[in-house]
N, C-alpha and C positions, 0 to 999 in steps of 0.2 A: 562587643568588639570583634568576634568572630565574625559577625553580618560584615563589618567594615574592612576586614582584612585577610578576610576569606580564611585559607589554609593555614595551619602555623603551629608553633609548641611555645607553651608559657612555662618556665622554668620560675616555680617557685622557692623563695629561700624567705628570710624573718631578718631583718635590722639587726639585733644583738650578735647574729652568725656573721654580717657584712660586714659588718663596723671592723674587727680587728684585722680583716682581710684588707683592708683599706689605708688602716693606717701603715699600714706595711710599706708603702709604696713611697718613693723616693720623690715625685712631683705633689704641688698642690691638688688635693682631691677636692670637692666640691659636693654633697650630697645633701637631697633635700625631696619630700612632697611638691608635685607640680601642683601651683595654685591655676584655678579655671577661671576665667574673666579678667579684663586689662584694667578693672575702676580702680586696682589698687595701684596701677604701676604710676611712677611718679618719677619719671623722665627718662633719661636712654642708660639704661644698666646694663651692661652686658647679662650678669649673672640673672637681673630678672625678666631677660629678655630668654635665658634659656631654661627656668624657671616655671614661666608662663604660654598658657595656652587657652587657647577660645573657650567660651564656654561647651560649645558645640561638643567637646570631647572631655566632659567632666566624669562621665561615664568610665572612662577607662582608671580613674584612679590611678595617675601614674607616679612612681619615685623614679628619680633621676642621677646619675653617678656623671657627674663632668670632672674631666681630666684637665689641669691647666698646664702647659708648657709655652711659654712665651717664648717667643723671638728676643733673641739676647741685645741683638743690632737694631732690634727695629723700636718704635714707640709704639707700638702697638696699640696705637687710633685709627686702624684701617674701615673704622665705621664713618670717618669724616670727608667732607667733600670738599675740595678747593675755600669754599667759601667759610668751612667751619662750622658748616650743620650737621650735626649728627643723626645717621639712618639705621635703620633698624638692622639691614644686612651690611657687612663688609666691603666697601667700593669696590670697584674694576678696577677705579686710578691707583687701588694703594694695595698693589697685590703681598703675596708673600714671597722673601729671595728663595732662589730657586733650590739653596741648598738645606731650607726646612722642610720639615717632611708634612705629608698632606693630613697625617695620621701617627697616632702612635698606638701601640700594642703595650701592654701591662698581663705579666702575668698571678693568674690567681689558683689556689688550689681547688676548684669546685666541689672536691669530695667534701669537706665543710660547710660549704655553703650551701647546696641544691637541697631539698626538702620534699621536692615531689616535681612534677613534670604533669602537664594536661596536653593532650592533643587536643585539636581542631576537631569539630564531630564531624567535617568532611576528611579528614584524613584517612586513606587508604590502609590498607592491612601490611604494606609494603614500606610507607610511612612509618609505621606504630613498629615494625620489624627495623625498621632503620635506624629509631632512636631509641630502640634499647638493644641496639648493637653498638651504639655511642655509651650509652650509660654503663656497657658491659667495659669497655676498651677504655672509658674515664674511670673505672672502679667504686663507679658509685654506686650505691646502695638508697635507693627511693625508689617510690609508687610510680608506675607510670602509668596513666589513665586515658579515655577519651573523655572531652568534658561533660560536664552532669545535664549540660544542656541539649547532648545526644537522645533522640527518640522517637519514636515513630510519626512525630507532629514535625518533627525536622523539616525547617524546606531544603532544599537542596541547594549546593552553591550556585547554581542558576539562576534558580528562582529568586535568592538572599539579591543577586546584581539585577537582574530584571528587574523589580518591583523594590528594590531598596525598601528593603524591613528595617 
């Protein structure tokens, strides 16, 4: 994933940590294993449409935390089009009123949950000094690493975009 998204920090935590963090939360939470490949999906789900991902990125092993907050006024079928066929993204025609928010924020305490933290093995000295000036000012208490796939066989992030390894 590195080769694919270049630069970045992976904040590790474990299930049995996330779980009570979660249930905390006053909205529908949503948590699950992203399954890779669409032969299972068996018509327009929202849930496994956020769920699912190509095979192409099975590699990443991803778990997923969706938030649900519904539009109170609205039916909330904005995947459907005039004629009643359901699309995999949200129409144009059926937007959201203006007075729902684009996003919402939930707070969590991370001193519980984080477990370790990996940089990027192109991350900078000023990067790796950056995020544990974060982990100082969050009070947390984890590892903080470059990843194990840092070495002197490293290509460089240029190389990783040029030649897509």
């Amino acid at each position: 994933m590195w080769g694919r998204y270049g630069k970045g920090v992976v904040i590790f935590s474990r299930y049995e940590l996330l779980r009570p963090a979660i249930d905390l939360q006053l909205n529908q939470i949503f948590m699950g294993v992203v399954r890779y490949g669409e032969k299972a999906m068996t018509g327009y789900n929202t849930l496994q449409f956020l769920f699912t991902k190509r095979r192409a990125f099975e590699k990443e092993r991803e778990f997923r935390i969706v938030l649900q907050c519904l539009d109170p006024m609205a039916g909330n079928n904005r995947h459907y089009d005039p004629e009643n066929f359901p699309h995999r993204e949200p129409r144009d025609e059926n937007p959201l009123h203006d007075w729902v928010h684009p996003f919402k924020r939930r707070r969590i305490d991370l001193r519980f949950l984080v477990t370790g933290i990996r940089l990027s093995p192109w991350a900078t000295p000023e990067e790796f000094e950056e995020v544990g000036w974060w982990i100082k000012n969050k009070n947390l208490e984890c590892p903080i690493a470059h990843s194990e796939c840092e070495g002197p066989l490293t290509p460089t992030l240029e190389e990783i975009q040029k030649y897509g390894f």
